[in-house]
C-alpha positions as CSV (number, residue, x, y, z in Angstrom):
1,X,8.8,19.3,7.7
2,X,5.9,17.3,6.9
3,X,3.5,17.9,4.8
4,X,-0.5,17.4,6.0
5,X,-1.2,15.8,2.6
6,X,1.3,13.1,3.8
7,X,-1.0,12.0,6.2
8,X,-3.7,11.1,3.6
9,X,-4.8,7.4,3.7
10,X,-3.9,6.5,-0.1
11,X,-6.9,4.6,-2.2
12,X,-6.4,1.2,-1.0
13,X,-6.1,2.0,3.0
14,X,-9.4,3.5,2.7
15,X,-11.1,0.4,1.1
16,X,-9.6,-1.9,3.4
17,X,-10.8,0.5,6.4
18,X,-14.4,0.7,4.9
19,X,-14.5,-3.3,4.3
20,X,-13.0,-3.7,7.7
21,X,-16.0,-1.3,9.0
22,X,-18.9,-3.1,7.5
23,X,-17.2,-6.6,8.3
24,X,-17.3,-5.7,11.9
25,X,-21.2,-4.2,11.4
26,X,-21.8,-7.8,10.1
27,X,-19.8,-9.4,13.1
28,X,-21.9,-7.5,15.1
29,X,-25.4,-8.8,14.0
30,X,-23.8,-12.7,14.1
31,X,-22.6,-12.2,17.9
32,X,-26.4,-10.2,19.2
33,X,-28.3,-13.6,17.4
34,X,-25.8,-16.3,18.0
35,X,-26.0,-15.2,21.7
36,X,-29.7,-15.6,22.2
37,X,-29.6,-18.7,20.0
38,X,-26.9,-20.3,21.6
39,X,-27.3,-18.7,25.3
40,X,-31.0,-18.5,25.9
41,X,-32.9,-20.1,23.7
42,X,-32.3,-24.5,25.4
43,X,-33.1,-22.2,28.2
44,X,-36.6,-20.7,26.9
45,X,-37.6,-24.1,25.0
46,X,-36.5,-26.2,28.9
47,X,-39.1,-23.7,30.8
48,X,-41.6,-24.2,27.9
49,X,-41.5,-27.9,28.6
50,X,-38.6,-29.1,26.0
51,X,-37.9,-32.6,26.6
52,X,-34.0,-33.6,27.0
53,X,-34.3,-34.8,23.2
54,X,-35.5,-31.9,22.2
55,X,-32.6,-29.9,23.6
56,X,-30.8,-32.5,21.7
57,X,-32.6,-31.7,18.5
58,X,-31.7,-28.0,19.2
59,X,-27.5,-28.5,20.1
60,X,-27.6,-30.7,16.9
61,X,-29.0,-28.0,14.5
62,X,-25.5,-26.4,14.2
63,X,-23.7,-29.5,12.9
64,X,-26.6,-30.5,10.7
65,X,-26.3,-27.2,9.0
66,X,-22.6,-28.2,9.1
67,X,-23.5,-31.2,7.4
68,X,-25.2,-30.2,4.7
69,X,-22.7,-27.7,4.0
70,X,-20.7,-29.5,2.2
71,X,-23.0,-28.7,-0.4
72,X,-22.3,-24.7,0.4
73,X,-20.2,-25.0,-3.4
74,X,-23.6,-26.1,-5.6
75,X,-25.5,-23.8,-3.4
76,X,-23.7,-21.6,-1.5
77,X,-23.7,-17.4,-2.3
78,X,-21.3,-16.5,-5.1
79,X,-21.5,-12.6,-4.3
80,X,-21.1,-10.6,-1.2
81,X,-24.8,-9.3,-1.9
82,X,-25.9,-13.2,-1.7
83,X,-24.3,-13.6,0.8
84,X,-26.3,-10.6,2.9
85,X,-29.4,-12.2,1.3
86,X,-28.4,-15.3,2.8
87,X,-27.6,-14.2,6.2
88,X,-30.3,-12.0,6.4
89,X,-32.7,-14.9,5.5
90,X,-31.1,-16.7,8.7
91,X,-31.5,-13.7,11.1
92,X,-35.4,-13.1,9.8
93,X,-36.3,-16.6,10.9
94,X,-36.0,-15.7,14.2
95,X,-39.0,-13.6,13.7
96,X,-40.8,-16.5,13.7
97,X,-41.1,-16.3,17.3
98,X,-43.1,-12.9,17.7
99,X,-46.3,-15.0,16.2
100,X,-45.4,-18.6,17.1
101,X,-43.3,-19.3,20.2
102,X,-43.8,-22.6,20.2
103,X,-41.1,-25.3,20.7
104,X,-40.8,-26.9,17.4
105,X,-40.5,-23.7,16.0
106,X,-37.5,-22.7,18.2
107,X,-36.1,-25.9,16.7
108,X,-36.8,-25.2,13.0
109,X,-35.5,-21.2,13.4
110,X,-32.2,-22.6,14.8
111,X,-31.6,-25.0,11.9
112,X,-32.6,-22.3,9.6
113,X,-30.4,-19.9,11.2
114,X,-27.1,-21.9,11.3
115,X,-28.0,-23.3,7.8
116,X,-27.6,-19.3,6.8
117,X,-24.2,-19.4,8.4
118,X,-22.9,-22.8,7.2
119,X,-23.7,-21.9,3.5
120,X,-22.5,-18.5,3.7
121,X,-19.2,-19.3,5.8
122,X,-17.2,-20.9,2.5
123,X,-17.7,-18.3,0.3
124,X,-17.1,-15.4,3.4
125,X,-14.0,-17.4,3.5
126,X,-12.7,-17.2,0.4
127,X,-14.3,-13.8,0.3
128,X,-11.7,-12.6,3.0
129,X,-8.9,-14.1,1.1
130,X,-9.3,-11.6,-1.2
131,X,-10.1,-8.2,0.8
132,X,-7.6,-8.5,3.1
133,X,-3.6,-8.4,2.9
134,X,-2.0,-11.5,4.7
135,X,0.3,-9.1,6.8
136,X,-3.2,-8.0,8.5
137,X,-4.3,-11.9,9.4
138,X,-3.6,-11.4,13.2
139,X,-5.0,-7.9,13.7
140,X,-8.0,-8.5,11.4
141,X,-9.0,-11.5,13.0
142,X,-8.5,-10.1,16.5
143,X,-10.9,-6.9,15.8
144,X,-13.8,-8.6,14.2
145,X,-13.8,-11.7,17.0
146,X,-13.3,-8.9,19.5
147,X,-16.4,-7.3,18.0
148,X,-18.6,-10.4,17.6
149,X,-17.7,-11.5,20.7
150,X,-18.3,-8.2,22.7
151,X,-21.6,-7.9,20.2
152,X,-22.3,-11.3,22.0
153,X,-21.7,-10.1,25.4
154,X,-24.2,-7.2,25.6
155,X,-26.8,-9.2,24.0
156,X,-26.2,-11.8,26.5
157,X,-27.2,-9.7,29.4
158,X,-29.6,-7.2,27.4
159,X,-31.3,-10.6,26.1
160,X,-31.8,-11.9,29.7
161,X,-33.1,-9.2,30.5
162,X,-35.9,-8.2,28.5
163,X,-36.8,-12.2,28.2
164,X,-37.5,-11.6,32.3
165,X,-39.5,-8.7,31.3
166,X,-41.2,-9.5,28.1
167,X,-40.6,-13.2,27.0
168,X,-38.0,-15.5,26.2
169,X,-39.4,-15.6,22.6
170,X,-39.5,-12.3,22.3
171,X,-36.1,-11.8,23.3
172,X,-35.2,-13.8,20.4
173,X,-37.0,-12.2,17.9
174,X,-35.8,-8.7,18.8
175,X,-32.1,-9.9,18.0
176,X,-33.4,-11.3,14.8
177,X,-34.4,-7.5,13.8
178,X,-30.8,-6.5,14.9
179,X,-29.5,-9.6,13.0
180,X,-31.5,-9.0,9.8
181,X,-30.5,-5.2,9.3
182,X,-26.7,-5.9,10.1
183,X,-26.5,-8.6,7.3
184,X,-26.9,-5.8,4.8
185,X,-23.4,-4.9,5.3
186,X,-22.2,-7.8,3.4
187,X,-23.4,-6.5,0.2
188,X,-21.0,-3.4,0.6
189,X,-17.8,-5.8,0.6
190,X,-15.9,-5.5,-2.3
191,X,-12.6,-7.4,-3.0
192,X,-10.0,-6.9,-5.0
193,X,-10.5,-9.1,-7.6
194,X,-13.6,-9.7,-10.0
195,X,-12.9,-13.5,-10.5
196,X,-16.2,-15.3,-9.5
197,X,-15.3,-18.1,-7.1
198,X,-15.4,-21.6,-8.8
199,X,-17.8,-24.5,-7.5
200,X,-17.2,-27.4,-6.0
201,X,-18.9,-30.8,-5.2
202,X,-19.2,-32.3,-2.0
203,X,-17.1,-34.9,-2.5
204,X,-14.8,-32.4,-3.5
205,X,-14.7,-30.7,-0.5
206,X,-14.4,-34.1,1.3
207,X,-11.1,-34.8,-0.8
208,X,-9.8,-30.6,-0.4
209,X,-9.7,-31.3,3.4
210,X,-8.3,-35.1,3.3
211,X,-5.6,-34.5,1.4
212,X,-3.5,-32.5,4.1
213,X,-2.3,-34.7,6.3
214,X,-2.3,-32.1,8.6
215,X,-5.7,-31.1,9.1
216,X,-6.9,-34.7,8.8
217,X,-5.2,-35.5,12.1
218,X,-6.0,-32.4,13.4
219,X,-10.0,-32.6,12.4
220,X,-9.9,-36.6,14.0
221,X,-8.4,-34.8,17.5
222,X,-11.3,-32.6,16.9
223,X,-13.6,-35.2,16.4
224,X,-12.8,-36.4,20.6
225,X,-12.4,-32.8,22.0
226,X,-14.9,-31.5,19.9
227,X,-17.5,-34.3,20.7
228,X,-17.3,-34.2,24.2
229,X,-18.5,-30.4,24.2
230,X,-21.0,-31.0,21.5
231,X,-22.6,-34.1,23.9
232,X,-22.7,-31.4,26.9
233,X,-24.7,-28.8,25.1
234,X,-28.0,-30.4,25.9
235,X,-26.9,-30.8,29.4
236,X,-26.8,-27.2,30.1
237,X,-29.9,-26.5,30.1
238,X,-30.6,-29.2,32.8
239,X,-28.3,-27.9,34.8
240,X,-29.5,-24.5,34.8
241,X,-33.3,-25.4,35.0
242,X,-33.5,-28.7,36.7
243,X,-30.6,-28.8,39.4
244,X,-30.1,-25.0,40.1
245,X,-33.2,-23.6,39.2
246,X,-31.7,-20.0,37.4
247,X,-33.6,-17.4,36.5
248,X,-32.7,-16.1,32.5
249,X,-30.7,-13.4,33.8
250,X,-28.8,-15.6,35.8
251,X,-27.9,-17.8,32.4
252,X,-27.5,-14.3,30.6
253,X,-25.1,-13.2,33.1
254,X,-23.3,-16.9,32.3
255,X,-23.1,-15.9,28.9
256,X,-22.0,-12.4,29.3
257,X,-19.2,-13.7,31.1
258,X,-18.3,-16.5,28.3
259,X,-18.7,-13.5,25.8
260,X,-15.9,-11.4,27.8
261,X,-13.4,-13.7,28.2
262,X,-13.8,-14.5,24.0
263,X,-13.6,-11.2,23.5
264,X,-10.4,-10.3,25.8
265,X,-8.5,-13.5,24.8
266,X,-9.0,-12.9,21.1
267,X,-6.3,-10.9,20.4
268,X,-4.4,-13.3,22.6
269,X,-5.0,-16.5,21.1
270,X,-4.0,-14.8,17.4
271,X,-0.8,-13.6,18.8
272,X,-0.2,-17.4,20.2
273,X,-1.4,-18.5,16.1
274,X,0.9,-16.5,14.5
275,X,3.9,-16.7,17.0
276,X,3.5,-20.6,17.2
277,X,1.2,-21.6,15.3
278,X,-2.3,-22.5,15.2
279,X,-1.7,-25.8,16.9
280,X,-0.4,-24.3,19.9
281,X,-3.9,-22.3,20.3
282,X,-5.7,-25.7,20.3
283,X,-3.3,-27.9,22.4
284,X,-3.7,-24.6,25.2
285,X,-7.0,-23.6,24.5
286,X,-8.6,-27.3,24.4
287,X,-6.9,-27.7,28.1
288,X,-9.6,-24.9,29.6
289,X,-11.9,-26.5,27.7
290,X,-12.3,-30.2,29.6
291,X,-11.9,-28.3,32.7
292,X,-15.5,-26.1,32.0
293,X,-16.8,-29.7,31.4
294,X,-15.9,-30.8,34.9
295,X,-16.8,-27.6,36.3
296,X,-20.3,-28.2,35.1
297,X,-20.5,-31.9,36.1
298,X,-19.7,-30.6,39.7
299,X,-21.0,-27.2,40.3
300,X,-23.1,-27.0,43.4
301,X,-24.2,-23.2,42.5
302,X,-23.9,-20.6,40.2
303,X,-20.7,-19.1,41.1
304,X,-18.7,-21.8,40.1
305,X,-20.6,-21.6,36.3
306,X,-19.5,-17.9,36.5
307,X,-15.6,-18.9,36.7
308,X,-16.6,-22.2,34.4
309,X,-18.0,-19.4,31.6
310,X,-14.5,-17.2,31.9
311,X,-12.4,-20.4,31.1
312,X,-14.6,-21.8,28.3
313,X,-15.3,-18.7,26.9
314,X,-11.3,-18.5,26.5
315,X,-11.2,-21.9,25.3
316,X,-13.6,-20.8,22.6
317,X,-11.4,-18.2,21.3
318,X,-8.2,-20.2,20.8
319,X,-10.3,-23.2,18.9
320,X,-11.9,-20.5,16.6
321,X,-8.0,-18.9,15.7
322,X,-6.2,-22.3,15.8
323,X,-8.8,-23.5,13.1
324,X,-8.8,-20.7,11.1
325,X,-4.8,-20.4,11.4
326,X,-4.3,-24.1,10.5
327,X,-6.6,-24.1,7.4
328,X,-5.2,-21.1,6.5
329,X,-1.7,-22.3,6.4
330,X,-2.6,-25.5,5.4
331,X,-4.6,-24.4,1.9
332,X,-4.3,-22.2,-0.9
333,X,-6.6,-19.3,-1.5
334,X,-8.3,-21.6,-4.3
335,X,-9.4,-24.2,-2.4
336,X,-9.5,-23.1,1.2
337,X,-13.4,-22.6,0.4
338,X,-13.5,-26.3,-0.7
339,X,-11.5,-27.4,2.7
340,X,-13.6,-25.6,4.9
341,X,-16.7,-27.2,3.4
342,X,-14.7,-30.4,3.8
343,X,-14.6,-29.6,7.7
344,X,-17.6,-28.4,8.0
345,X,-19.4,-31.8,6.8
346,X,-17.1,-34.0,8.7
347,X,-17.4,-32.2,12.1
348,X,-21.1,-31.6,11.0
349,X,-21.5,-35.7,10.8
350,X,-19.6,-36.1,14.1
351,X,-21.8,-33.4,16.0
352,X,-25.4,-34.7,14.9
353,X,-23.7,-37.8,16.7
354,X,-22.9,-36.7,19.7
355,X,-25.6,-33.9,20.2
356,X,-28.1,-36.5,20.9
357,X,-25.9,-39.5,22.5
358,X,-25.6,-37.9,26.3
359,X,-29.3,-36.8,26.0
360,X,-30.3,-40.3,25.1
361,X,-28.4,-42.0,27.9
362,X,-30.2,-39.9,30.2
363,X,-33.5,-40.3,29.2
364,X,-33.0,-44.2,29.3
365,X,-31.9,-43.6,32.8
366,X,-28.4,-44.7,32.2
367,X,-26.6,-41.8,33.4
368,X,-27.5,-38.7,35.3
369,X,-26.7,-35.0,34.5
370,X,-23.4,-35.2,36.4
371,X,-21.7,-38.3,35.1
372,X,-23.2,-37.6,31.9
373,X,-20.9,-34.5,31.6
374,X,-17.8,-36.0,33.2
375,X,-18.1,-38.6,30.0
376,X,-18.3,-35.8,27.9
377,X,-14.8,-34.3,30.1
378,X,-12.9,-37.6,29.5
379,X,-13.7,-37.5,25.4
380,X,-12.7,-34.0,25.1
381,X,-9.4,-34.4,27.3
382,X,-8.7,-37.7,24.4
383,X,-9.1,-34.9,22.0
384,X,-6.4,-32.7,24.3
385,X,-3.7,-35.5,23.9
386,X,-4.7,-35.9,20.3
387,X,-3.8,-32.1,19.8
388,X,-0.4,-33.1,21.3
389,X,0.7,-35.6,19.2
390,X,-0.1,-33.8,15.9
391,X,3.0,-33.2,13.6
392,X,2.4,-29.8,12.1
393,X,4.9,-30.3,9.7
394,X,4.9,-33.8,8.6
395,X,7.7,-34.5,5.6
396,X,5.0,-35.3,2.8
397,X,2.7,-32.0,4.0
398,X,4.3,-28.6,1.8
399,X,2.4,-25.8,3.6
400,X,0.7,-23.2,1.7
401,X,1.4,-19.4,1.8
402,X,-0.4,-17.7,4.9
403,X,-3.3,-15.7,3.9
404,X,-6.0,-14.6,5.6
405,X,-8.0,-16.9,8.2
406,X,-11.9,-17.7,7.7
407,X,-14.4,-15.9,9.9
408,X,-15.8,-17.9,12.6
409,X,-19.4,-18.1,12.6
410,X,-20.6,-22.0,12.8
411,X,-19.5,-23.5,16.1
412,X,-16.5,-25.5,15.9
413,X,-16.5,-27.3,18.7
């Protein structure tokens, strides 16, 4: 017979379950603000008389943040409580709105805001690392994107909503509130290990992610699959606004959708990672990507965004695991803060690019909205066969031991 007191979760089980709990409150405020940043607010700033450009400004305000990441190691938190200061900091901006709802200030919130991420996301990395065992990796990664992701979904539709009601800007500010007080929760993490993280340069960083063969060929696919989505962004918008005409609970029900399918193919995509590697996410994933792209460039209504949202929302999933899963195997502990930095700047550079190329065609009259986006579809379907022919084992690349992926919080794409 058993005895009760063998079901007693020892010491350790219950600090992993309480770090696992407040990672997933934290998850939670990232998915409510990143979906009213990334979902609804090109929207609000179009109807407010955004030009093209300006939408541009706003899909580049990720990679910029990106960019100047690199720099996360000088600057960057170096405790979990930092880090809730940090993320909290990028969450209150949005608070701006309440007062001024105007459209530079939509820009500036959304380069604060992902600046808060980008700075925070090396350290959270590394931070992970040493919280959770590597025999978790899959199920960890699954349960806090299911939870961002589903976070994202009901602020999605709860944001269209009350934006019909009350105010796009307002909208947005509300999720900063939620935002603000589910950062807190970082400062309850507590690892298992006192060490304080080293520094690092950004040209250190540069060199951490350059020196794996691997995820040098696999950030240069990136680069052309990547790009292509990145150019789109801005294009959105237009085709809500200017071609379709959709009211912000139509686009909220478009992100909902996205937000779903993330959610549901999460756990997916991290079985795929750590059956066959991260690789095989991206080559699979990627795939559904360039077909949202020509779903876009074609759609004559709203249904066909719906279906559009279900396979790029996928898509999004398997690029957040694959990443995370290559890196992972890729680095050591030690530097995988240092290589994710890396990444960040050199997708960062590559995104300021390409957020403002489409945008700039059209507003020269070069392209319209359509062949605009099926440019964008043929660079991310060279970033597809660029997936395919990368080696994941090349004879001079010696992976690292698997630990425990970063959280995705800056896009990717």
């Amino acid at each position: 017979m058993v005895r009760p007191s063998s079901f007693q979760p020892s010491p350790s089980q219950r600090a992993l379950g309480r770090n696992l709990a407040l990672d997933l409150v934290a998850a939670t405020g990232v998915g409510v603000t990143m979906a009213l940043i990334t979902a609804l607010l090109p929207t609000i700033a179009r109807r407010g008389g955004l030009e093209p450009i300006g939408l541009s400004a706003l899909a580049a305000a990720p990679f910029v943040a990106n960019f100047l990441g690199a720099f996360a190691g000088r600057f960057g938190p170096r405790s979990p409580a930092q880090l809730a200061l940090i993320r909290g900091l990028g969450a209150a901006s949005m608070l701006l709105l309440f007062v001024l709802p105007t459209a530079p200030v939509m820009i500036a919130v959304a380069f604060v805001f992902w600046m808060s991420l980008s700075f925070g996301g090396p350290f959270h990395l590394r931070l992970w690392g040493s919280i959770y065992p590597a025999r978790l990796v899959g199920r960890v990664v699954g349960f806090i994107g299911m939870g961002r992701a589903a976070a994202g979904a009901l602020a999605a539709f709860g944001g269209g909503v009350v934006a019909d009601r009350l105010g796009g800007p307002s909208a947005v500010a509300a999720a900063g509130l939620i935002g603000v007080a589910c950062a807190l929760a970082y400062a309850g993490l507590r690892t298992r290990s006192t060490e304080r993280p080293p520094s690092f340069s950004a040209r250190e960083s540069i060199r951490a992610l350059r020196e794996r063969p691997v995820l040098a060929h696999v950030a240069l696919a990136q680069g052309f699959y990547g790009g292509g989505l990145i150019a789109a962004v801005p294009l959105y918008a237009l085709v809500h606004v200017d071609r379709l005409d959709l009211s912000l609970s139509d686009v909220g029900v478009i992100g909902i959708l996205a937000a779903v399918a993330t959610t549901v193919s999460f756990p997916l995509w991290g079985a795929v990672a750590d059956r066959w590697g991260g690789l095989r996410a991206l080559r699979l994933g990627s795939g559904l990507g360039v077909v949202g792209l020509i779903g876009y460039a074609l759609a004559p209504d709203v249904a066909i965004l719906w279906v559009m949202a279900v396979g790029y929302g996928a898509a999004s999933a398997a690029i957040d695991v694959g990443i995370a899963s290559i890196v992972s195997d890729q680095t050591p502990l030690t530097s995988r803060a240092a290589a994710m930095a890396g990444w960040n700047a050199i997708t960062g550079a590559r995104g300021m690019a390409a957020a403002f190329l489409m945008s700039a065609l059209l507003q020269l009259g070069i392209v319209d909205v359509t062949s605009a986006l099926l440019l964008c579809a043929v660079s991310s379907a060279v970033g597809v066969v660029m997936f395919a022919r990368v080696n994941p084992n090349p004879p001079e690349s010696v992976p690292a031991p698997r630990s425990v992926p970063a959280p995705s919080a800056v896009p990717t794409a």
